[in-house]
C-alpha positions in Angstrom: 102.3 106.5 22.6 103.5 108.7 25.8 104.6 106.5 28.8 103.2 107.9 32.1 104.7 106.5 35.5 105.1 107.5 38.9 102.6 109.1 41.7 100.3 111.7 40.5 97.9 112.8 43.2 95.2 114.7 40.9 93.4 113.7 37.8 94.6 112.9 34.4 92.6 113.5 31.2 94.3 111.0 28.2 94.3 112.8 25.2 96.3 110.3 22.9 97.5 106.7 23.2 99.3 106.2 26.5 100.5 103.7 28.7 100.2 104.2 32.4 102.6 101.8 34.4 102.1 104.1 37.9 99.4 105.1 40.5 97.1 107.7 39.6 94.9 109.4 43.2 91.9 110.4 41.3 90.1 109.5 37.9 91.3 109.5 34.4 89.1 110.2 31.4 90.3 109.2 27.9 89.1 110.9 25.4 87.4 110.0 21.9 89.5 108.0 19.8 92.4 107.2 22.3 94.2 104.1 23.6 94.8 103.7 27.8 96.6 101.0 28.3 96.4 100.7 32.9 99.2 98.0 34.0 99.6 100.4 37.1 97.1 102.0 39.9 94.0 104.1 39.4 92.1 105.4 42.6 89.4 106.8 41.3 87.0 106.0 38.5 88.6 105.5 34.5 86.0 107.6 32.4 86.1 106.6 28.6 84.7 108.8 26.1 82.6 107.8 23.3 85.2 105.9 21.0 87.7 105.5 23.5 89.6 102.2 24.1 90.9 100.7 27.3 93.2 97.6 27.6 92.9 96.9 31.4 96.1 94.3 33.0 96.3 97.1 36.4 94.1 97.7 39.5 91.4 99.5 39.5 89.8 100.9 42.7 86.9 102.6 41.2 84.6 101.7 37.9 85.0 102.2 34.1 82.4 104.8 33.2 81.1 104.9 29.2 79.7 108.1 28.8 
């Protein structure tokens, strides 16, 4: 499980199980078979994959996108 936190002002693709405690300025896509777990910030738009999982406790200023 990898532990981001912080500011990051640009996009973030997931690719394994992570936990993101910070703000994120832009959209993050998970891909297949991967774990977010948001208790922080996201700007943008939280794209999952098909077969990827999101646990949801943060804020959320755009839309979960199942592609």
């Amino acid at each position: 499980m990898e532990n981001i936190a912080g500011i990051i002002n640009e996009s973030v693709v997931v690719d394994h199980d992570t936990d993101l405690g910070g703000i994120v300025n832009g959209n993050v896509t998970v891909n297949p078979g991967c774990l977010l777990r948001l208790g922080g910030i996201v700007g943008g738009d939280v794209i999952l994959q098909p077969g990827a999982r999101l646990h949801m406790t943060g804020i959320l200023n755009g839309r979960v996108v199942h592609v």
